[in-house]
C-alpha positions as CSV (number, residue, x, y, z in Angstrom):
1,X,93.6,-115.4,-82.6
2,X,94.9,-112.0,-81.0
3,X,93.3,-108.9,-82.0
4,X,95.7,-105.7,-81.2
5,X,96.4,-102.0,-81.8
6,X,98.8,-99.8,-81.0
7,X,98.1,-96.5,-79.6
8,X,101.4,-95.3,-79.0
9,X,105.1,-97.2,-80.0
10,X,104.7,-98.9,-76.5
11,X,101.2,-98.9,-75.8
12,X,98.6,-101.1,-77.4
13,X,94.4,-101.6,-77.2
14,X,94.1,-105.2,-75.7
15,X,90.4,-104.9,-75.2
16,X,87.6,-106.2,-76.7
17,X,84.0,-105.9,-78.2
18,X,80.2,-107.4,-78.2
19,X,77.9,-107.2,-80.7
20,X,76.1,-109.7,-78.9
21,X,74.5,-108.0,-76.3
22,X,71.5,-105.6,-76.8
23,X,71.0,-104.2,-73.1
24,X,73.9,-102.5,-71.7
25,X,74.2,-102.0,-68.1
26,X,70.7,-104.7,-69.0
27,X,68.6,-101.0,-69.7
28,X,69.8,-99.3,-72.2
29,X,70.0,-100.5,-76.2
30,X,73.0,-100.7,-78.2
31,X,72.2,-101.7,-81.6
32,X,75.8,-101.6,-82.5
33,X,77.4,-103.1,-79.4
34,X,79.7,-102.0,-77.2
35,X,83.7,-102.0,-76.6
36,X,85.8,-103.2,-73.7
37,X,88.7,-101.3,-73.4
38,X,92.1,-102.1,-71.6
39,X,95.3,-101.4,-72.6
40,X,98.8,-102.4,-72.5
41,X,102.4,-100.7,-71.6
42,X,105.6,-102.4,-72.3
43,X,108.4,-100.5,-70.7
44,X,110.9,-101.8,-68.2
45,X,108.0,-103.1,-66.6
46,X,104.6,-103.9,-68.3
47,X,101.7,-102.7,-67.1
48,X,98.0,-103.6,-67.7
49,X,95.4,-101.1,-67.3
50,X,91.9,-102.7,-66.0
51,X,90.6,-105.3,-67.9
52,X,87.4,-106.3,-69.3
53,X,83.7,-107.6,-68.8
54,X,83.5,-111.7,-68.4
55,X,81.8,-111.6,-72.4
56,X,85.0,-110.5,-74.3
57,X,87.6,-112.3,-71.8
58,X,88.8,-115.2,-74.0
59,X,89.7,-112.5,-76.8
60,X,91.1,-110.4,-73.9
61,X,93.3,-113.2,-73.0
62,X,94.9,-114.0,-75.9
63,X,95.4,-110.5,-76.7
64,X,97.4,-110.3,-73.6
65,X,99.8,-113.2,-73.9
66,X,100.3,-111.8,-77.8
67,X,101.7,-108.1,-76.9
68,X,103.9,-109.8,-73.8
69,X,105.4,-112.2,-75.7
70,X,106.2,-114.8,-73.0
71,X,107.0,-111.4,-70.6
72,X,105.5,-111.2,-67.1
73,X,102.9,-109.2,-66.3
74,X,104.1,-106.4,-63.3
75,X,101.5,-104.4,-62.8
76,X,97.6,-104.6,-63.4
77,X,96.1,-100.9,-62.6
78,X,92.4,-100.8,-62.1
79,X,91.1,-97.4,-62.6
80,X,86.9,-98.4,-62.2
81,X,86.0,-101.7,-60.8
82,X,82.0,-101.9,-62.3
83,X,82.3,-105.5,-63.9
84,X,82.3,-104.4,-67.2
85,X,85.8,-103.5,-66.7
86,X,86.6,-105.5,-63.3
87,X,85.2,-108.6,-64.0
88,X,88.4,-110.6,-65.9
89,X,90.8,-109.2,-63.1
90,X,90.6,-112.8,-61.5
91,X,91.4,-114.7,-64.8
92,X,94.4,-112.0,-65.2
93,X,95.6,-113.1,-62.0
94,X,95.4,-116.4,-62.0
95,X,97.6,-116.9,-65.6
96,X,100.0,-114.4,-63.7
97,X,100.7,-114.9,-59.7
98,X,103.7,-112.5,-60.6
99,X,101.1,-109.7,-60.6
100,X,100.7,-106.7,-58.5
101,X,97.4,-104.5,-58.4
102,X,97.6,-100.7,-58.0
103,X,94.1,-98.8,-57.2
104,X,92.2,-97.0,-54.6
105,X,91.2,-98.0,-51.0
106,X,87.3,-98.2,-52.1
107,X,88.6,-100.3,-55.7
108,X,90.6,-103.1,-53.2
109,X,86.7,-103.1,-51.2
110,X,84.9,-103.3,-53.9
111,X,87.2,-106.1,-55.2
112,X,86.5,-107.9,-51.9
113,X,82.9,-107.9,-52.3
114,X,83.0,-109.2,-55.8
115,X,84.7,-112.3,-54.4
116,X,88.4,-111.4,-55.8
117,X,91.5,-112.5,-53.6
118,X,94.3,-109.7,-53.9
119,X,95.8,-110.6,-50.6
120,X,99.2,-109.8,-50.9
121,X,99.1,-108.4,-54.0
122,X,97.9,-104.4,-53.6
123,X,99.3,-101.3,-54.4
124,X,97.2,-99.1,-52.2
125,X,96.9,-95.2,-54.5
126,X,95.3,-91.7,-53.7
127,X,95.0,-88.4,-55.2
128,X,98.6,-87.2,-56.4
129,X,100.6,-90.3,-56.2
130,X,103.3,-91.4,-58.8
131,X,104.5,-94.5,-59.7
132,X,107.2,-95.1,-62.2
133,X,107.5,-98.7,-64.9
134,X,110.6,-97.3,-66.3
135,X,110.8,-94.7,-68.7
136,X,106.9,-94.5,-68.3
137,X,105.6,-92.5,-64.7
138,X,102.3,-91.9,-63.6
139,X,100.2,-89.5,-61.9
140,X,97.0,-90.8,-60.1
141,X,93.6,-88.5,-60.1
142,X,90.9,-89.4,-57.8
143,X,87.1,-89.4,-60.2
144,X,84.6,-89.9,-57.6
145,X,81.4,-90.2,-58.9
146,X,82.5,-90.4,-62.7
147,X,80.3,-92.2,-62.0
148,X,81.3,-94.8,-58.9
149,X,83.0,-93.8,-56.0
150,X,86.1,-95.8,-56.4
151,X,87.2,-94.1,-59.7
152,X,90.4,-92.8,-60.7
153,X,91.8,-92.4,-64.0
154,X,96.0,-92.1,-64.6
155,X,97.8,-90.1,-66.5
156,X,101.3,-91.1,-68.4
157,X,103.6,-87.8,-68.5
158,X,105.7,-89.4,-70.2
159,X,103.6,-90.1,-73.0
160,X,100.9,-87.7,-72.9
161,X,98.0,-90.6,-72.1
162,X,94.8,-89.8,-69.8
163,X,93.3,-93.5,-69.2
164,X,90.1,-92.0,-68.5
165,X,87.8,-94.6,-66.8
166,X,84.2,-94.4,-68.2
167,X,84.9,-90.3,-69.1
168,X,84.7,-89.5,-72.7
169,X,83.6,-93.2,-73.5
170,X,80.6,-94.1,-76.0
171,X,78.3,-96.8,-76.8
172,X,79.3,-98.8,-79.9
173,X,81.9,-101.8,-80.9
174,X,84.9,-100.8,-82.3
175,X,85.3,-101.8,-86.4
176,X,88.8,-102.2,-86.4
177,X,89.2,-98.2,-86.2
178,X,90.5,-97.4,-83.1
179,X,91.1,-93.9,-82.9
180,X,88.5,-90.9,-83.3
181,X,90.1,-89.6,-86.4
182,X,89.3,-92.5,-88.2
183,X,85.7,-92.6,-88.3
184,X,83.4,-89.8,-89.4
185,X,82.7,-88.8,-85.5
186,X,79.5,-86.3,-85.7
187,X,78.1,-88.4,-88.6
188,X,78.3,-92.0,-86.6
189,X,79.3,-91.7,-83.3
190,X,78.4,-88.8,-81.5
191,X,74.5,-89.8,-80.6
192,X,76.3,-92.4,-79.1
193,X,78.2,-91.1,-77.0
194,X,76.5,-88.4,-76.0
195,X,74.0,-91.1,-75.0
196,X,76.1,-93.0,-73.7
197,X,77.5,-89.9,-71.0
198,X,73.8,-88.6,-70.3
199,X,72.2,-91.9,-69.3
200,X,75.5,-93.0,-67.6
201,X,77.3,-90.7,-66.3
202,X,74.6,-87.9,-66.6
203,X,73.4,-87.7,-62.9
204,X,76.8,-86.4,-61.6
205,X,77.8,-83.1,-63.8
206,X,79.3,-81.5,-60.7
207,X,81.8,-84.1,-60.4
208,X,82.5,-84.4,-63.6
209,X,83.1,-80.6,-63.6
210,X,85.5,-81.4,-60.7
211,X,87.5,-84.0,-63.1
212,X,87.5,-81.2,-65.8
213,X,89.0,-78.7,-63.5
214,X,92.1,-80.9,-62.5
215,X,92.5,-81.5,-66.0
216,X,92.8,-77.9,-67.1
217,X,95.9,-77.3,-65.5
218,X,97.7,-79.9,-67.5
219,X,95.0,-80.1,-70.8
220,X,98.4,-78.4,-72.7
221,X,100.3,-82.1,-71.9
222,X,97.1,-84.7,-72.6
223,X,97.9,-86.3,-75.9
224,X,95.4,-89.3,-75.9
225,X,92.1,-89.9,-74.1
226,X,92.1,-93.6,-74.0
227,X,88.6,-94.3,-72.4
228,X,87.4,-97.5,-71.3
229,X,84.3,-97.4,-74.4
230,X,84.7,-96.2,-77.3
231,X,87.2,-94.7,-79.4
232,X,90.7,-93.5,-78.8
233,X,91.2,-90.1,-78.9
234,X,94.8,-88.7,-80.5
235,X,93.6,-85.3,-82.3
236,X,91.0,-82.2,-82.1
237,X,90.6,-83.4,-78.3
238,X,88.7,-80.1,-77.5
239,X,86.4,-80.6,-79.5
240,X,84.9,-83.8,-77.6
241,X,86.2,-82.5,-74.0
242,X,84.1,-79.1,-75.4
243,X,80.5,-81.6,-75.1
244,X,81.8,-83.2,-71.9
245,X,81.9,-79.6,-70.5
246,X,78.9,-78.6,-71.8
247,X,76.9,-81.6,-71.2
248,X,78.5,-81.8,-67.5
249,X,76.8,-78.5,-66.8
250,X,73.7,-79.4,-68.1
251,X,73.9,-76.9,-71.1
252,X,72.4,-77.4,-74.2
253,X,74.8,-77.6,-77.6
254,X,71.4,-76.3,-79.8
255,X,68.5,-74.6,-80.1
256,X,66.1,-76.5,-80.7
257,X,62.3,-78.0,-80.0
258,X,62.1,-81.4,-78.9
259,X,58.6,-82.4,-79.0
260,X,58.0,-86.1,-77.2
261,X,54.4,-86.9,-77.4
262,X,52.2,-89.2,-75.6
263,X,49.1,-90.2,-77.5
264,X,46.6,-93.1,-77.2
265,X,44.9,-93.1,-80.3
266,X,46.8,-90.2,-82.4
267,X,45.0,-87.0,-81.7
268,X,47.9,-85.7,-79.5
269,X,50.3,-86.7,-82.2
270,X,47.9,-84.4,-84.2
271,X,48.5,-81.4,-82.3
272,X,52.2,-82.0,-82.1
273,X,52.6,-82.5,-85.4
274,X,50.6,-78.7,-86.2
275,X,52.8,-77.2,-83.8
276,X,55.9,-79.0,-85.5
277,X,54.6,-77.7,-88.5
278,X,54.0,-74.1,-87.0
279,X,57.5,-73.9,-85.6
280,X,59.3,-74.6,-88.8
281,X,56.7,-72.4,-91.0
282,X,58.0,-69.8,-88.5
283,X,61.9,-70.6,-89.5
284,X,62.4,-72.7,-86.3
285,X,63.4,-76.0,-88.0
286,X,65.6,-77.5,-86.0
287,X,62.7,-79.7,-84.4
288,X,62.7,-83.3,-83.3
289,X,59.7,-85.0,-82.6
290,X,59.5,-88.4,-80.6
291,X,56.8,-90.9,-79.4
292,X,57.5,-91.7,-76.1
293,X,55.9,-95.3,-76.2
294,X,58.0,-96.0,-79.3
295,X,61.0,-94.7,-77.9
296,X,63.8,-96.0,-75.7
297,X,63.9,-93.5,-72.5
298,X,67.6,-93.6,-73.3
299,X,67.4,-91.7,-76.4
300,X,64.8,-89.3,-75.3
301,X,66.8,-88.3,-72.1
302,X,70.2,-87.6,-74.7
303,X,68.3,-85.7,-76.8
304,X,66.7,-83.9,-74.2
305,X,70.2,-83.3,-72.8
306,X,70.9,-81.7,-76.9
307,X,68.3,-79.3,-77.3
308,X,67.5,-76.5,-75.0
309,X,63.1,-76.7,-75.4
310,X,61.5,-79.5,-74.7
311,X,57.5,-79.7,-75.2
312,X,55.9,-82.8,-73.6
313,X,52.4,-83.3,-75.1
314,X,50.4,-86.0,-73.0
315,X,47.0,-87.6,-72.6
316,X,45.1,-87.9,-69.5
317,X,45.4,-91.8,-67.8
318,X,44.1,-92.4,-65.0
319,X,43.7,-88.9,-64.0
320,X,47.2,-88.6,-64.0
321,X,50.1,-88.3,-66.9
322,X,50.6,-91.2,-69.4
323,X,52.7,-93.5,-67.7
324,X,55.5,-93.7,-69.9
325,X,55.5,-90.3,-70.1
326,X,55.9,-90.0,-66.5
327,X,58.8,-92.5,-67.0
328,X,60.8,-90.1,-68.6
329,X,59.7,-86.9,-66.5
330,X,61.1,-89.2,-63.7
331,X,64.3,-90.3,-65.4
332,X,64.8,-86.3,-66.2
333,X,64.9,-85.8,-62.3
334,X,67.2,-88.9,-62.0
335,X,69.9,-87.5,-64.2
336,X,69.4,-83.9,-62.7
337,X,68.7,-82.7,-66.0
338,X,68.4,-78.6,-65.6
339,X,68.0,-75.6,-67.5
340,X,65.8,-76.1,-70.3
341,X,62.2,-74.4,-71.2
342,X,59.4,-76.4,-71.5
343,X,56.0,-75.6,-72.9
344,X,53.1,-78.4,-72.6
345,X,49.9,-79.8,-74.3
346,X,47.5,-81.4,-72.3
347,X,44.3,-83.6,-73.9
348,X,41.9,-85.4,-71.7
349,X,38.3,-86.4,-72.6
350,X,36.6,-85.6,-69.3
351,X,39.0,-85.0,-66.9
352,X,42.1,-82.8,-68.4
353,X,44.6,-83.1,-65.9
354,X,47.9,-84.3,-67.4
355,X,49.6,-80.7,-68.1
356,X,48.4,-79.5,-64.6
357,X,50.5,-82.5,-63.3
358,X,53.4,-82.0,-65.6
359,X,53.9,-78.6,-64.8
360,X,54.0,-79.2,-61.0
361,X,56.4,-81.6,-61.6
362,X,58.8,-79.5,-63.6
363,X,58.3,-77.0,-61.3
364,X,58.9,-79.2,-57.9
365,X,61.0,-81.8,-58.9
366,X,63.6,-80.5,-61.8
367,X,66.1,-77.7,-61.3
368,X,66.4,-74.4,-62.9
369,X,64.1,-74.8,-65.4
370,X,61.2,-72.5,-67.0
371,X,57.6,-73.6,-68.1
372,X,56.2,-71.4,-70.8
373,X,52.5,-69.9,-70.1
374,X,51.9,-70.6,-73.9
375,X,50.3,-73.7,-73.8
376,X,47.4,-75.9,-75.2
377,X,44.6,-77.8,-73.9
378,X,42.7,-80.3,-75.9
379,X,39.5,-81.8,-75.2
380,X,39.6,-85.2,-77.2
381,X,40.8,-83.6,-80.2
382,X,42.1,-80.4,-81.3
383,X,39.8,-78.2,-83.6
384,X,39.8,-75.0,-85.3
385,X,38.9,-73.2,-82.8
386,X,42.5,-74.1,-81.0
387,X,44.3,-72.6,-84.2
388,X,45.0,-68.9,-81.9
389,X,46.7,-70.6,-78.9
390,X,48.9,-72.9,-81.4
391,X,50.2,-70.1,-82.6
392,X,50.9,-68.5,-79.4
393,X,52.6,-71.4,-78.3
394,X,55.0,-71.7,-81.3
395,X,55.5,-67.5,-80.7
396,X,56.3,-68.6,-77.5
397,X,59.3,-71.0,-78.0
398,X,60.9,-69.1,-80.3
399,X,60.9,-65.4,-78.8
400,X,61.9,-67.6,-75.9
401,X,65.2,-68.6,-77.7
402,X,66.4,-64.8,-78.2
């Protein structure tokens, strides 16, 4: 049974979703699934832009052969080739030998190393080139980096749709609501995709920046976003290319503490739950706390990526920092996150070295970024006598918000 939408008279969501799988990209969870977006053009010539991952390809399928209607197929545009949107391009082409496939040099390579025959059947594209279907012509932008080397995205001027590749996607299957205006966005889907973009796409801001300055000259003629996750986007687009711009340059949308906590046997979480306290007794509430052996790395790095202070409170292991909490300094450095403050708590019961070790690595290994002075040391537990620098770390954070 075919499962459609239209996005605009002539366009329409062929995609599909999985609420099956828990791991996407086999890392990061996705309690409520995730969407596989392609879409369809019927003009003089129809057009399929990319297609999906191998789990949602019967679905896909059938969608397909529903919106043509016993039409061929012309075209098959492939804007990213990662699997999860390249990996039914073989079952497309086998059901239609009539198709042609228009993408980059580096797509048609990548293709070839996935094991996919397109001899004979490529449409080699670059920066700037147009292709008409019809009534329907289209401008191709290179992506690089956003966030594999082969990626494009194309724009319809006809129409007003950006097909945006993995930009401005999000974690999450799709209900039956297609478009952004019909759910309540910042209520149920903006952790997600903000979660989705830092752990994804996260690592290359500066290209993404790049994407954002071709776009600005023609930002007045984009109508839709149609990513390939996520929901379709048809109103209030600034308002979601607004966190792509600041999340792209690594800037944070709040002020806020974000206090992630190692602790083996929950006198760390003590001391991070007086400073908590202390913080919002001082009118600083907007304060997040997070364990980081209960918590997914993938959340802590999108959160991290929302709040501009982060304080990392950590036992001493192995003379050296907890090791998950080391996971996520390291994932930090792997997604270039920059330009935060961070103030730390150290605890160790003979040999206090964790916050020594965390500074250095904020220091060395993360850009742009300031460690506040304030800090605390524990020595197994924290006591009374710790009360003084507490408070001078809570003054701390929040004079260092002005």
């Amino acid at each position: 049974m075919y499962c459609v939408r239209k996005v605009t008279e002539d366009l329409f969501w062929v995609g599909g979703n999985d609420r099956r799988l828990t791991l996407f990209e086999n890392i990061h969870p996705i309690p409520r699934g995730v969407s596989y977006n392609s879409y369809l053009l019927l003009d003089e010539q129809t057009v399929l832009f990319d297609t999906v991952d191998w789990s949602a390809c019967r679905q896909f399928l059938e969608n397909i052969e529903h919106v043509l209607d016993g039409r061929p197929l012309d075209f098959l545009v492939i804007n990213h080739m990662e699997p999860d949107h390249g990996a039914s391009i073989e079952e497309v082409l086998l059901r239609h030998p009539e198709t042609k496939v228009i993408s980059t040099e580096k797509a048609f390579m990548l293709m070839r190393q996935f094991g996919f025959d397109v001899t004979g059947r490529m449409i080699e594209v670059k920066e700037g080139d147009t292709f008409s279907f019809g009534g329907h012509t289209v401008t191709f932008v290179a992506a690089p980096m956003v966030h594999w080397p082969e990626a494009m995205v194309t724009f319809d001027t006809a129409n007003g749709v950006l097909f945006a590749a993995d930009a401005f996607g999000s974690f999450g299957a799709l209900d039956g609501k297609l478009f952004a205006d019909e759910v309540d966005f910042d209520r149920d889907w903006i952790d997600d995709a903000r979660r989705y973009y830092t752990n994804i796409v996260g690592k290359y801001g500066p290209h993404v920046q790049l994407l954002l300055g071709k776009a600005a000259g023609i930002l007045d003629q984009i109508k839709f976003i149609c990513p390939l996750h996520g929901p379709v986007w048809r109103k209030d687009l600034g308002y979601f290319i607004d966190k792509y711009d600041h999340w792209s340059r690594y800037e944070p949308e709040e002020q806020g503490v974000m206090i992630v906590y190692a602790s083996m046997y929950g006198n760390t979480e003590a001391a991070a739950n007086a400073l908590a306290t202390k913080l919002c007794e001082k009118g600083m509430t907007n304060v997040r706390m997070y364990d980081v052996s209960n918590t997914h790395v993938s959340y802590l790095i999108s959160e991290t990526f929302r709040l501009s202070h982060v304080v990392l409170a950590s036992v001493t292991y192995n003379l050296g920092i907890y090791p998950v909490m080391h996971n996520y300094l390291m994932d930090m450095k792997a997604l270039n996150l920059q330009k935060r403050t961070f103030a730390i708590i150290e605890n160790g019961s003979w040999a206090c070295k964790a916050g020594t070790l965390m500074r250095e690595f904020l220091e060395n290994e993360l850009k742009n970024v300031d460690v506040l002075d304030a800090g605390l040391s524990l020595n197994s537990a924290m006591h009374d006598e710790a009360a003084p620098d507490l408070d001078a770390m809570a003054d701390a954070l929040i004079a260092s918000m002005k």
